[in-house]
C-alpha positions as CSV (number, residue, x, y, z in Angstrom):
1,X,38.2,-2.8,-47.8
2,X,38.9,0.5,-46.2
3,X,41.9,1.3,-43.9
4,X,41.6,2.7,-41.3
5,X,45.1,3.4,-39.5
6,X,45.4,6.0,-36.7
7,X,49.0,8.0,-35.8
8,X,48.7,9.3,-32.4
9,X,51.4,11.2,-30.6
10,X,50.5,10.8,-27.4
11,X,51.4,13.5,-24.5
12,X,49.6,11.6,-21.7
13,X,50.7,10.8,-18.1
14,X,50.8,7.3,-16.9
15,X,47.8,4.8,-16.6
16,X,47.4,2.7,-13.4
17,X,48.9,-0.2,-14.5
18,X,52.9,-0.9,-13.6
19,X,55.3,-3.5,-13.9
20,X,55.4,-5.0,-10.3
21,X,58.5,-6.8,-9.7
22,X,59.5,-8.4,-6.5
23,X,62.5,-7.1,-4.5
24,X,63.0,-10.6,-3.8
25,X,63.8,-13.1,-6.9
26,X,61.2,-13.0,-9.3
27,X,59.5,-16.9,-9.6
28,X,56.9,-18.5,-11.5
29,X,53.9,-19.2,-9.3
30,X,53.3,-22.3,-8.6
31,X,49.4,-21.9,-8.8
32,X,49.7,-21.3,-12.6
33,X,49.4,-24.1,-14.6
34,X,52.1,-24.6,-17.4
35,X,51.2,-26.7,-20.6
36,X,54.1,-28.3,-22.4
37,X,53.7,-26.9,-26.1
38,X,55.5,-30.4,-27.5
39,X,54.6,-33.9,-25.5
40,X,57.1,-35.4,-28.0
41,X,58.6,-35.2,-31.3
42,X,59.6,-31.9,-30.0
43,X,61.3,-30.3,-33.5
44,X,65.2,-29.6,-33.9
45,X,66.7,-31.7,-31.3
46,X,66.7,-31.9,-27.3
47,X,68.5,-28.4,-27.0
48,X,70.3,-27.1,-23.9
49,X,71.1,-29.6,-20.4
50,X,70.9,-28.4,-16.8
51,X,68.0,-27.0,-15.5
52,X,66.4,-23.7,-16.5
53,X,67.9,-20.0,-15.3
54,X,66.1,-17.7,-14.0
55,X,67.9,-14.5,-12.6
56,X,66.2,-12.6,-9.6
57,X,64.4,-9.7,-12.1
58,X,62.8,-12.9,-14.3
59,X,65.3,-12.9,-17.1
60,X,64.7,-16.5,-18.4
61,X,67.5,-18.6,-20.5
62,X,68.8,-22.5,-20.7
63,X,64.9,-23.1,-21.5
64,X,64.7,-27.2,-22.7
65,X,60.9,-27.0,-21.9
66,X,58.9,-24.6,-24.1
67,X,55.6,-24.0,-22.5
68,X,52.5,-21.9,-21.8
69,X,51.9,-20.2,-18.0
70,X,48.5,-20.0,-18.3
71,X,46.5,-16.7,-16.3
72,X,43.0,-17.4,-16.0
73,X,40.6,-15.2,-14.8
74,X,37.7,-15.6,-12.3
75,X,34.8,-14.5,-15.0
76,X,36.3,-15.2,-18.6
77,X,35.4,-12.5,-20.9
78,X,35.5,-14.8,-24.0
79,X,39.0,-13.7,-25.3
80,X,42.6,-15.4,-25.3
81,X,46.4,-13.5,-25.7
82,X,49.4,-15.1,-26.1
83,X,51.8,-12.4,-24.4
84,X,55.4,-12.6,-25.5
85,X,58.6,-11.3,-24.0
86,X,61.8,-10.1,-25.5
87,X,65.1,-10.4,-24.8
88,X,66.9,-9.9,-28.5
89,X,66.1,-14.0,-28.5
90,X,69.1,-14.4,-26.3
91,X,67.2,-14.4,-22.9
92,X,63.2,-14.3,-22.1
93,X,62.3,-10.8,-19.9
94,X,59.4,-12.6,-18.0
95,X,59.7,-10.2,-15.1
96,X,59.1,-7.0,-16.7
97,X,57.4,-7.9,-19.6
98,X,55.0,-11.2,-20.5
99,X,54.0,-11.6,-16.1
100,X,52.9,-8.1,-15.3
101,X,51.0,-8.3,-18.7
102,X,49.6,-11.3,-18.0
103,X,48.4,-10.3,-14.8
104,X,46.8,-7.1,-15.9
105,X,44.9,-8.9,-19.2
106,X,43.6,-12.0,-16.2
107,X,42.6,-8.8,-14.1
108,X,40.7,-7.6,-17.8
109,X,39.1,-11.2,-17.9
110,X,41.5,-12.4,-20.9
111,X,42.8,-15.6,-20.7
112,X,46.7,-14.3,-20.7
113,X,49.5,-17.5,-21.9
114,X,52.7,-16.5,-21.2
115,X,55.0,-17.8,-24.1
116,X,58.2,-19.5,-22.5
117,X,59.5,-20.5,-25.8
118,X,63.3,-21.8,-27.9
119,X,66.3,-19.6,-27.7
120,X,68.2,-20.2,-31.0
121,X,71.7,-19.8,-29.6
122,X,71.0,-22.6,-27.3
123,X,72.0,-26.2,-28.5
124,X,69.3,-26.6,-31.3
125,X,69.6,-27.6,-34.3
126,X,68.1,-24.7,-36.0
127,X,67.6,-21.2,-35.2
128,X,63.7,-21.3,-36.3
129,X,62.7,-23.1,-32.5
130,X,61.1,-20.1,-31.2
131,X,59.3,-19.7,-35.0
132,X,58.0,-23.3,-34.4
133,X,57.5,-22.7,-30.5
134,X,55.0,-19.5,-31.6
135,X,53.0,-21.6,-34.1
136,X,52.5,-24.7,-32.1
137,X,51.5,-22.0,-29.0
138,X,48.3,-20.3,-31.5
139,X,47.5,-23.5,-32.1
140,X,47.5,-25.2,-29.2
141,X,45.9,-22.0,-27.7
142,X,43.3,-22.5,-30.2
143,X,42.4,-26.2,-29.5
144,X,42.1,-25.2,-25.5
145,X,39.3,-22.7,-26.1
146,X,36.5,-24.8,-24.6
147,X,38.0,-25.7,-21.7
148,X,38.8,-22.4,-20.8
149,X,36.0,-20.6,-22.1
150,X,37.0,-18.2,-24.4
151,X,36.0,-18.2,-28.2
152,X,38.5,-19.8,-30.4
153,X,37.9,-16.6,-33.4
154,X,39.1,-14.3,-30.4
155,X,42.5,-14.9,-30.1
156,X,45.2,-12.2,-30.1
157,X,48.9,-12.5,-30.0
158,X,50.7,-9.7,-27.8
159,X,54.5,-9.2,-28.3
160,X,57.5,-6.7,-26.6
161,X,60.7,-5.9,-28.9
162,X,62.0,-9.4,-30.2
163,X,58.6,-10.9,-28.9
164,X,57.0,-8.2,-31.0
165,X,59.4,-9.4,-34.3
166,X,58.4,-12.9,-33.1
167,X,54.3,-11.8,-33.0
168,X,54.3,-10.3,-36.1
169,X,56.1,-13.2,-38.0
170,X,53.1,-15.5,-37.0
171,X,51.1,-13.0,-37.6
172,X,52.5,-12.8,-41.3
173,X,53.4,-16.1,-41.6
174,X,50.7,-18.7,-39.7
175,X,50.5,-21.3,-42.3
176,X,54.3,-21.6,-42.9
177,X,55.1,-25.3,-42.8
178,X,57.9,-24.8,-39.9
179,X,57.8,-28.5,-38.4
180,X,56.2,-31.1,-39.0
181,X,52.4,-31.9,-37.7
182,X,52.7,-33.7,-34.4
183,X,49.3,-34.0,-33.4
184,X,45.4,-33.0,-34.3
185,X,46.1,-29.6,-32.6
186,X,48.2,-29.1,-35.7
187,X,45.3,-29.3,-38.0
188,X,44.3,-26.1,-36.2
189,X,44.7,-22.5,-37.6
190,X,48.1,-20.7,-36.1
191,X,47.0,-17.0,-37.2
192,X,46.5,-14.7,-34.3
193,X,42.9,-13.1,-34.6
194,X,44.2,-9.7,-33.5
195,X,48.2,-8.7,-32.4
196,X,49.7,-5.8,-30.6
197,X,53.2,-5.0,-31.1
198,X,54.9,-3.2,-28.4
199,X,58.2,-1.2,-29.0
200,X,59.0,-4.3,-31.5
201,X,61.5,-5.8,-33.7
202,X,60.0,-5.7,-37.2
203,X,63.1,-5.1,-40.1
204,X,66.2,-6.9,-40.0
205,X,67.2,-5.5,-43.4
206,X,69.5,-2.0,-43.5
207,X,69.8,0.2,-41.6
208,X,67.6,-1.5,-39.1
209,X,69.9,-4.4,-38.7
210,X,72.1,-3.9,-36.1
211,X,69.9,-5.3,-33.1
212,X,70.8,-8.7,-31.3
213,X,67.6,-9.9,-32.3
214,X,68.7,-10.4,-35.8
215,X,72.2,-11.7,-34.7
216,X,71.0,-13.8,-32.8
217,X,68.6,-15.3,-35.8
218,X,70.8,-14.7,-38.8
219,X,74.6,-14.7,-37.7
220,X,76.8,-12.6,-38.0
221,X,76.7,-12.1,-42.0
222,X,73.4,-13.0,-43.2
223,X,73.1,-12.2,-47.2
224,X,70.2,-9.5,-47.7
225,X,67.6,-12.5,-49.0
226,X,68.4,-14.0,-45.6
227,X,67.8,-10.7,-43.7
228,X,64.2,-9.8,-46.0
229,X,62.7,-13.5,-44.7
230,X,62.9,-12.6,-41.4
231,X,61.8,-8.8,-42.1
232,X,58.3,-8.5,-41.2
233,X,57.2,-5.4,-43.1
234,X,58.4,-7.8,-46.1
235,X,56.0,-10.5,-45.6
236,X,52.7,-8.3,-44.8
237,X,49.5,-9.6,-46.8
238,X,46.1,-8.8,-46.5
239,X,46.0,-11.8,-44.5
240,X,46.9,-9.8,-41.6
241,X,44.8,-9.3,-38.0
242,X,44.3,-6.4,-37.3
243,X,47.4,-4.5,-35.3
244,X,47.7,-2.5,-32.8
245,X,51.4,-0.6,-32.4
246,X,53.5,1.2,-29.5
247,X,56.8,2.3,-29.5
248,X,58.9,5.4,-28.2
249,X,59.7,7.4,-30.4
250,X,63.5,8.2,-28.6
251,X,63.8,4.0,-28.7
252,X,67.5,3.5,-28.8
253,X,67.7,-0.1,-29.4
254,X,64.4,-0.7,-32.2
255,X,64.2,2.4,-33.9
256,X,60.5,4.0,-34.2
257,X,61.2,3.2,-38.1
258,X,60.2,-0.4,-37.1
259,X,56.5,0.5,-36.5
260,X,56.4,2.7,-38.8
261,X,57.8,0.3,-41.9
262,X,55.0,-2.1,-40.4
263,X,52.5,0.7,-40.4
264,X,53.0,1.4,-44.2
265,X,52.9,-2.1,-45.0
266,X,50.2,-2.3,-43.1
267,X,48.4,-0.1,-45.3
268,X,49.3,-0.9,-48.3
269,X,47.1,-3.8,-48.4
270,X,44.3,-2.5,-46.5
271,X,45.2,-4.1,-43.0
272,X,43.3,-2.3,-40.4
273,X,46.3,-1.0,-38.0
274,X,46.2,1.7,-34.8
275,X,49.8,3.2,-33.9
276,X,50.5,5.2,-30.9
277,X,54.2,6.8,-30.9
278,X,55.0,8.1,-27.7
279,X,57.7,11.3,-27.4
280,X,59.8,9.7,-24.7
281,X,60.1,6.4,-23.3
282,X,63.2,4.4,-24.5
283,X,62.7,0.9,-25.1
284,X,62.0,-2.0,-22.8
285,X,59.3,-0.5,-20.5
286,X,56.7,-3.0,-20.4
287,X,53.5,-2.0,-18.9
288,X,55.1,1.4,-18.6
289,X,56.6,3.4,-15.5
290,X,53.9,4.9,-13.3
291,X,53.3,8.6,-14.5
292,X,55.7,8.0,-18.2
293,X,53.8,8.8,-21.3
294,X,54.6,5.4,-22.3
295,X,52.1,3.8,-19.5
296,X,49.3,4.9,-21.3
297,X,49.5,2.2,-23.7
298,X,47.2,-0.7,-21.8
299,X,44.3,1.6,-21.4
300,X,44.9,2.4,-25.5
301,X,45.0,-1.2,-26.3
302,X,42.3,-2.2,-24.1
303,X,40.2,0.5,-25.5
304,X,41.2,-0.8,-29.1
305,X,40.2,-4.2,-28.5
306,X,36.9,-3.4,-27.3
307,X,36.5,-1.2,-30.5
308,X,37.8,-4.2,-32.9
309,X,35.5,-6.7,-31.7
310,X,37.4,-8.5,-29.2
């Protein structure tokens, strides 16, 4: 198979599309519908008490109830995305990350699910929940296609910093046995069809591990076999969707070498891959500031799907 895996510096201006948070606190719509991911038998225990936290920017933690906020658009176009905050798996960034990109994909005509999944550090008994919460989500994603109208072979997975590290795992890793099967939707395929990784986690090994994503997975001193399981450039196989990547390039919290260790293993074994690295930016931007180089990223994506199929 031929690779095809594009390096763009890109020098544009900003695309249409913004982050809109609310000056007043940010809340989950009550006109959504939200899908429990687990019924029962939910794996490693009941996890945190109280009732969840949200601050007034959408900063999600004390989450008991891992779910899907489903978007659904007036004229499905036939595609699904699982859209995943970050947040260093310490805290979900709803309000500037997985709801404006929900938004704009339902405005596309994707069927968005925003992925409110396990923090580790919270009162389970393992730190894979959000590894189980992922899988269980592209299933369960998967066994919903008819009634929301999208094909079930066009499915993507769409992840920001740790929710990038937590796409690209799945991606890597769909048939891992992470729990055990609750259900017929578990006898359904967990790999993502297509994923886009923005400014993400991908390494935990030297020197990329020093983010609170991997502290917050591995401890404080996790040997270096510990640190390469969770590395996602070390579990690439041609089994991989195709990926699309976008990161800054000045990112001061996941350096740029993330995307481009994925990018190389990427090639390697003849994934099909697009990366956009983008002068300026930082990290954490979401849909991008109005008139940043970094808000030119939807437009890209949207333009990549359409030219992968989906």
């Amino acid at each position: 198979m031929r690779t095809f895996i594009i390096l763009t510096i890109v020098l544009l201006t900003g695309s249409r599309y913004t982050a809109q948070l609310q000056e007043n606190k940010f809340q989950i719509s009550k006109d959504l519908e939200q899908i429990p991911l687990w019924t029962s038998q939910m794996p490693d225990g009941s996890g945190p008490r109280g009732t969840e936290i949200i601050t007034a920017k959408g900063s999600v933690t004390n989450i008991s109830k891992p779910r899907l906020i489903v978007h659904q658009p007036t004229h499905p176009n036939g595609t699904a995305i699982l859209v995943i905050s970050g947040g260093g798996y310490a805290h979900i960034e709803m309000g500037k990350e997985s709801t404006p990109t929900a938004n704009w994909l339902q405005s596309e005509g994707v069927t968005a699910f925003e992925l409110i999944y396990r923090l580790p550090s919270e009162n389970w008994k393992s730190t894979n929940v959000p590894f189980e919460d992922a899988q269980r989500a592209m299933r369960m994603i998967r066994s919903l296609a008819k009634k929301y109208k999208f094909d079930p072979d066009k499915i993507g997975i769409l992840g920001f910093s740790a929710g990038g590290h937590l796409a690209g795992f799945t991606s890597a890793q769909p048939d891992k046995k992470l729990y055990k099967p609750v259900d017929k939707i578990d006898s359904l395929s967990a790999r993502p069809d297509f994923a886009g990784l923005i400014y993400p986690v991908v390494s935990m090994l030297p020197p990329n591990n020093k983010t609170h994503s991997r502290k917050s997975i591995l401890g404080e001193n996790p040997s270096v076999a510990e640190e390469a399981a969770f590395s996602v450039e070390k579990l690439v196989n041609s089994n991989m969707p195709v990926t699309f990547l976008a990161q800054a390039m000045d990112d001061p919290i996941s350096s740029v070498d993330n995307s481009l260790l994925l990018y190389s293993a990427l090639k390697k074994v003849n994934v099909k891959a697009e990366m956009h690295l983008f002068p300026t930016g930082g990290h954490g931007w979401g849909l991008g500031k109005k008139g940043s180089s970094v808000a030119a990223w939807p437009e890209l994506f949207k333009t990549w799907m359409k030219n992968s199929g989906f």
